[in-house]
C-alpha positions in Angstrom: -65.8 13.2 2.7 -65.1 9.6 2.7 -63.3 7.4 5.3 -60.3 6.6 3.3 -60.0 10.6 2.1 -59.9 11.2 6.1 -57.2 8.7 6.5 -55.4 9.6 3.6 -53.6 12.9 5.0 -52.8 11.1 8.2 -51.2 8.2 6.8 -49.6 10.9 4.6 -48.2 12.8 7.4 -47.1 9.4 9.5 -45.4 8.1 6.5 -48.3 5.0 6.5 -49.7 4.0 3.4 -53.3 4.3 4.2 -56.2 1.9 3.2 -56.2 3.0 -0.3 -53.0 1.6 -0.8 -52.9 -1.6 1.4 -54.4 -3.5 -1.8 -50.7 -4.0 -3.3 -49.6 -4.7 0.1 -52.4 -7.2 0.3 -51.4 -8.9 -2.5 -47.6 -9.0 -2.4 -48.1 -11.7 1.2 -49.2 -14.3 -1.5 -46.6 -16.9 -2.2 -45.7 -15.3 -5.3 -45.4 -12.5 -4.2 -43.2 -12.8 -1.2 -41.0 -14.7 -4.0 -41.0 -11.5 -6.1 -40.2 -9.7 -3.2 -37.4 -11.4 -1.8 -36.2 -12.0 -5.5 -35.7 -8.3 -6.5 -35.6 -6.2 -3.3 -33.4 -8.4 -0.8 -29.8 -9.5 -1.6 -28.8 -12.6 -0.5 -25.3 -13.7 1.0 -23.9 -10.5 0.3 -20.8 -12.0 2.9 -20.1 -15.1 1.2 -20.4 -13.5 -2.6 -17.4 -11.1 -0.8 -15.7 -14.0 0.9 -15.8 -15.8 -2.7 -14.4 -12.7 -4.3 -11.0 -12.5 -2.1 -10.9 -16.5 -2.3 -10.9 -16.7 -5.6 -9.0 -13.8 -6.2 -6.1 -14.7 -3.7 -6.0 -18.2 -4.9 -5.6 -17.4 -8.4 -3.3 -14.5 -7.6 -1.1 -16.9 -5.6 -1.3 -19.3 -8.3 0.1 -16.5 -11.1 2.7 -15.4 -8.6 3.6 -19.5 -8.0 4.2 -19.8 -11.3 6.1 -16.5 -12.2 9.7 -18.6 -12.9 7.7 -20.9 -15.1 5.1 -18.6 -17.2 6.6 -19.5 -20.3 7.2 -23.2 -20.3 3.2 -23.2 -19.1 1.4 -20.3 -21.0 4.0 -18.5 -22.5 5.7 -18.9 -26.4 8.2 -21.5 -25.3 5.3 -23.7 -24.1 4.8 -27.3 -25.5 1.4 -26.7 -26.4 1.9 -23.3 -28.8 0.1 -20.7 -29.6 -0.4 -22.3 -32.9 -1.7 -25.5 -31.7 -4.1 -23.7 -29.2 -5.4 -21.9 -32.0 -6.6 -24.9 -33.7 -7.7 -25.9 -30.7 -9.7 -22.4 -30.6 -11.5 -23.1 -33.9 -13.0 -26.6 -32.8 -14.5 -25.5 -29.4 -14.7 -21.3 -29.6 -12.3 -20.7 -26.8 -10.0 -17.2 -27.2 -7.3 -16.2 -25.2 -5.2 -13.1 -26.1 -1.9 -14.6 -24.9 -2.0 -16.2 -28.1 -2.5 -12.8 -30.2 1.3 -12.7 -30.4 4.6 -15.1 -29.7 6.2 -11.9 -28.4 8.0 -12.6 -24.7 7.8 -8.8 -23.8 3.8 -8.7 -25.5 3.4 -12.2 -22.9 5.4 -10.5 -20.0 3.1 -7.6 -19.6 -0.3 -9.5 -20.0 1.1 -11.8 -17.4 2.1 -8.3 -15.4 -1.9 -6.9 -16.1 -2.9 -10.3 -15.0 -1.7 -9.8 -11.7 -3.0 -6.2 -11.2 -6.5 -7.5 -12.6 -6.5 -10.5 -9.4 -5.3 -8.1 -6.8 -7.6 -5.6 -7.5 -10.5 -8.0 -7.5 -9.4 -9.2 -4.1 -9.5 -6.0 -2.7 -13.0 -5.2 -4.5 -12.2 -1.9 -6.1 -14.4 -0.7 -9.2 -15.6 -4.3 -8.5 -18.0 -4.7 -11.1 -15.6 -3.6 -14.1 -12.8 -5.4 -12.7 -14.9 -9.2 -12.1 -15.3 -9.0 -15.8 -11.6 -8.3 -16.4 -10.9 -10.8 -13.7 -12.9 -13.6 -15.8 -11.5 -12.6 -18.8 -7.6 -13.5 -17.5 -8.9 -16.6 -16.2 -10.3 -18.0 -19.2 -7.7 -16.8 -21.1 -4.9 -18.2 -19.1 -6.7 -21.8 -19.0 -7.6 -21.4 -22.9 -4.0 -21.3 -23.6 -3.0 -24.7 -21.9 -6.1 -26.5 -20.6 -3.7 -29.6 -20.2 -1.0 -27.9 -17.7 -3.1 -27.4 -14.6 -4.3 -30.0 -11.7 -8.1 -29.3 -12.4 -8.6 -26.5 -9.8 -8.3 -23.8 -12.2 -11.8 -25.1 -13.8 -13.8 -24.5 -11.0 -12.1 -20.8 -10.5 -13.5 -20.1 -14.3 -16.9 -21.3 -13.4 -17.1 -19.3 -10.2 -15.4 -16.1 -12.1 -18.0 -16.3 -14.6 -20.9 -16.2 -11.9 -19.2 -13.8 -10.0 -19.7 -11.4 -12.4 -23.1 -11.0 -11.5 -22.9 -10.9 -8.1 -22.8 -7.7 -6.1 -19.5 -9.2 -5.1 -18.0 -5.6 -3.7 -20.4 -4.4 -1.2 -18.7 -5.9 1.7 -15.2 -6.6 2.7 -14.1 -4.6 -0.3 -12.8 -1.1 -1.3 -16.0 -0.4 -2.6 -17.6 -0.7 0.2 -15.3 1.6 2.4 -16.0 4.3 -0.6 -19.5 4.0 0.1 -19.4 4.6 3.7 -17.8 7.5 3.7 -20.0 9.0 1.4 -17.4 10.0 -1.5 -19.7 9.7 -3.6 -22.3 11.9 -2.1 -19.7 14.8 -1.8 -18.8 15.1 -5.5 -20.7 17.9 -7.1 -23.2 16.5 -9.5 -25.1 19.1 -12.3 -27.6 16.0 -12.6 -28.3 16.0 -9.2 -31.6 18.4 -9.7 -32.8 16.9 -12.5 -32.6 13.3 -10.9 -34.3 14.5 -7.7 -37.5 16.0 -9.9 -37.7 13.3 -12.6 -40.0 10.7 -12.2 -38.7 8.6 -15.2 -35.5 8.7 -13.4 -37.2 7.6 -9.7 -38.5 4.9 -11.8 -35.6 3.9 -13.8 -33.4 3.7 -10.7 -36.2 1.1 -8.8 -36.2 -1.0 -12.0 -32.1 -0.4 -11.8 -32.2 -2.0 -8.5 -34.5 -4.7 -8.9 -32.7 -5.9 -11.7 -29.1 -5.9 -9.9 -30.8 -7.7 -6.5 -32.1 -10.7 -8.3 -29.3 -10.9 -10.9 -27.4 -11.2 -7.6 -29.7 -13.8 -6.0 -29.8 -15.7 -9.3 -26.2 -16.0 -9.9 -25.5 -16.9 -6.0 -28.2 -19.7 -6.8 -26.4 -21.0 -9.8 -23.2 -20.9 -7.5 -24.9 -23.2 -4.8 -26.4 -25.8 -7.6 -23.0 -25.9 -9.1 -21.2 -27.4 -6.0 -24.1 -29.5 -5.4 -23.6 -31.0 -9.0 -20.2 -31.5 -8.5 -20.6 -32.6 -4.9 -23.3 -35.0 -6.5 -21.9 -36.4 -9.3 -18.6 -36.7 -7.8 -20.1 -39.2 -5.5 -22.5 -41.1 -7.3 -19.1 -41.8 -9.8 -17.3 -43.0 -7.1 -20.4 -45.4 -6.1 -19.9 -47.0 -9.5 -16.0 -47.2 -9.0 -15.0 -50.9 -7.6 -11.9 -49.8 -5.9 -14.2 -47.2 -3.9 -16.7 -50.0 -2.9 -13.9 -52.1 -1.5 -12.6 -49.0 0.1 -9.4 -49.6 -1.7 -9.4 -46.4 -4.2 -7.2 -44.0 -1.2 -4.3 -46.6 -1.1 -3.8 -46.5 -5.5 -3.8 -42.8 -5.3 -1.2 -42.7 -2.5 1.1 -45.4 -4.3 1.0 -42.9 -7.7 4.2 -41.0 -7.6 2.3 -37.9 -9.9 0.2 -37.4 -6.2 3.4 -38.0 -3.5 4.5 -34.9 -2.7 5.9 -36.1 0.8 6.9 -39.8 0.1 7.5 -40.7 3.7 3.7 -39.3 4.6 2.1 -41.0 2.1 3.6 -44.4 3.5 2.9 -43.7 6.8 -0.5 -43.0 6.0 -0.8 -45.8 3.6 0.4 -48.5 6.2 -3.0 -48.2 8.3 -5.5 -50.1 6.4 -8.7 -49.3 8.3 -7.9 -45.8 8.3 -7.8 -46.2 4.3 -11.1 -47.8 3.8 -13.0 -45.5 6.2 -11.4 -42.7 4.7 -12.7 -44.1 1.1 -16.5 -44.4 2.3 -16.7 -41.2 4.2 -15.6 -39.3 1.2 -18.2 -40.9 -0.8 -20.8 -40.8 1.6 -19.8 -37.0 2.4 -20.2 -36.4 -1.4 -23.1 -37.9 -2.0 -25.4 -36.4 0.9 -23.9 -32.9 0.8 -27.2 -31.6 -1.6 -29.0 -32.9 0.9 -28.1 -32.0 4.0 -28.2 -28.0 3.2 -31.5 -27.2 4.4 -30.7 -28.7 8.3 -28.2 -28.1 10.5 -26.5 -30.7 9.4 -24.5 -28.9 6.7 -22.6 -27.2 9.4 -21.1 -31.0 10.0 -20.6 -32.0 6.4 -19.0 -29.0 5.4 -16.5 -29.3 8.6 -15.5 -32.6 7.8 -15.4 -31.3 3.9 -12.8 -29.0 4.9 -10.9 -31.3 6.7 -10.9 -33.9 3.6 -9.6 -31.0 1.1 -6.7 -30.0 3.6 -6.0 -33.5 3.5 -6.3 -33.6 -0.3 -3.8 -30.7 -0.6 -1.3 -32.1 2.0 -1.5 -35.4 0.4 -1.9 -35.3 -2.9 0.3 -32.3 -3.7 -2.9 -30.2 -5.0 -3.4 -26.8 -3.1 -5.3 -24.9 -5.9 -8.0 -27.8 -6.4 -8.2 -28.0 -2.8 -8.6 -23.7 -2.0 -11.1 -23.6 -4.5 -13.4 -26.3 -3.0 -13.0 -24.8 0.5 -13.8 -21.5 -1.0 -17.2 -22.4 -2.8 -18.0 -24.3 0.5 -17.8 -21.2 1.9 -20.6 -20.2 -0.1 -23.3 -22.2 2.2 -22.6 -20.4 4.9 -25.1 -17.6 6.5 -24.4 -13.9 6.6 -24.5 -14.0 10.6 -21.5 -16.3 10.5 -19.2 -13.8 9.0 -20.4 -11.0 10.6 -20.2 -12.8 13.9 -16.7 -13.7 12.8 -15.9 -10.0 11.4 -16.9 -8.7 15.6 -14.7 -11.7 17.2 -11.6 -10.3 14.8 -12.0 -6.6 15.6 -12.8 -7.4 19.1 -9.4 -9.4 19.2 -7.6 -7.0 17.7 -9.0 -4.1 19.9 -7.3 -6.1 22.8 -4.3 -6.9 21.0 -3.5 -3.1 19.9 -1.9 -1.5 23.0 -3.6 1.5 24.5 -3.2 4.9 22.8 -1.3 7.9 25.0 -3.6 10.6 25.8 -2.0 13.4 23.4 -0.9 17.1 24.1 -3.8 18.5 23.0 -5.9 16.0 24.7 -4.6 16.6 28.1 -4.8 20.3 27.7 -7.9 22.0 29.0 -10.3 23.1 27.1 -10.0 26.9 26.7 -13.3 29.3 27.4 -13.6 32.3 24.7 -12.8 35.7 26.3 -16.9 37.6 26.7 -16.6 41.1 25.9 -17.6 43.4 29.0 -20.9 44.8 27.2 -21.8 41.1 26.2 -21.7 42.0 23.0 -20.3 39.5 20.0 -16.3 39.1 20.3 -14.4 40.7 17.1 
């Protein structure tokens, strides 16, 4: 008898792969490998995929609910842009959107009603995976029907639905997720159960399952980082080119256009401090422009601080709170799974204290009783 047939039954018994089957192992510390590895078999940023679910989702549900008194005059049938001319509009770039399928109010009141169901379900992450795809579905439909209505924030929310649906978007912070931890699932009788546990092709199907979910996740949580780094990017680089941006001037147009004055007397105040103007106008830029690459140093922690600062300013300012939520909510994307958990202990913590100490009930303060022993010691009837 071999060495490695020795060692096999101990490393079989200790739950070790022996030396007959360190080769793979070998292999998979190569730098391919460890990509493969952490490609299929790790998610990545499984908190800020969930944060970007109830961001998004809140947003756009706010934004629906915002608009409630005046869903017809934007998507509805008594809209200036009508259903007939967004169906042209349909057969030049291959957009669909089923508000159009009928200039019925009642047909349009209950989409809109759906709509809303569709967003708050997503934001609670319940049957998340069926409803993201029903959540991107009402969001290009609604900005299909009138791309001209909205302030531009609504374009990002499509792009970020879209990727979202292949995120694994509901394992944390989410209905789901609660389901799954209390084991539901694993109650409920299941005939397959037997044949699962004894099939091989099944074993096998299920790794290839999850290896194909884990780096559809990772991929798509990529595409969502480059995306705000091109937008980040080239936002910048066409402000460099701007002449009212070099001279630091650009802030003081915007705040003199009555379409962004919101609060008139704010925007004059504001606009009265010229040095505050031109360093706002170069920070911006130069926040823009360096935000791709500052993300791999602790930098980004500073950039995306004073990012949010500049889109709270953007909202209060320019009258533009949907643009401005959805830039703070794909910023969250950058940051690191330890943030939000180390955020998720401060809040329970906090609310531990804050919830006031719970009375000791009746049954708690009674003693325990002993069970009466039969005299012959015996089992009690």
């Amino acid at each position: 008898m071999t060495t490695d047939q020795l060692a096999t039954p101990a490393a079989a018994k200790s739950g070790r792969p022996g030396p007959a089957a360190a080769g793979p192992v070998r292999g998979a510390h190569s730098l391919p490998g460890r990509a493969f590895t952490l490609l299929t078999r790790r998610p990545i940023s499984l908190y800020a995929a969930s944060m970007l679910r109830i961001g998004y989702g809140l947003i756009y549900l706010g934004f629906l609910l915002r608009e409630f008194p005046h869903r017809n005059e934007i998507w509805g049938p008594g809209s200036p842009w009508t259903p007939a001319l967004a169906r042209e509009l349909f057969q030049q770039t291959g957009w669909f959107s089923f508000l159009t399928l009928s200039g019925n109010m009642v047909y349009f009141s209950a989409c809109y009603v759906a709509a809303l169901v569709v967003c708050a379900l997503f934001t609670l992450g319940w049957r998340t995976r069926a409803v993201s795809i029903l959540f991107a579905v009402v969001v290009a439909a609604f900005h299909a029907r009138s791309i001209f209505m909205t302030d531009g924030g609504d374009n990002l929310i499509l792009l970020m639905a879209l990727y979202l649906t292949c995120t694994a978007c509901g394992r944390r912070w989410s209905l789901d997720a609660r389901r799954a931890s209390r084991g539901e699932r694993a109650a409920r009788p299941d005939r397959w159960a037997l044949w699962r546990a004894t099939s091989d092709l099944w074993s096998q199907f299920a790794v290839a399952r999850g290896a194909l979910v884990t780096a559809l996740h990772n991929c798509a949580m990529f595409v969502i980082a480059a995306q705000v780094c091109l937008l980040y990017g080239s936002a910048g680089l066409y402000k460099v080119q701007g002449s009212s941006w070099q001279n630091g001037t650009a802030l003081h147009y915007v705040l003199n256009l009555d379409l962004f004055r919101p609060w008139p007397a704010l925007s004059t105040t504001v606009d009265g401090h010229p040095l505050f103007i031109a360093v706002a106008s170069y920070l911006t830029v130069l926040l823009q422009v360096a935000f791709p690459f500052a993300l791999f140093s602790r930098l980004k922690y500073v950039i995306l601080v004073m990012l949010l600062g500049m889109h709270l300013g953007i909202a209060l300012l320019m009258g533009l709170p949907i643009f401005s939520g959805a830039m703070i909510v794909a910023d969250a994307a950058f940051l690191p799974d330890r943030f939000y958990r180390a955020v998720a202990d401060l809040g329970g913590r906090a609310v531990r204290r804050v919830r006031p100490d719970r009375s000791p009930t009746a049954a708690e303060e009674r003693p325990a009783l002993v069970p009466p022993q039969p005299a012959d010691g015996g089992p009690v009837a």
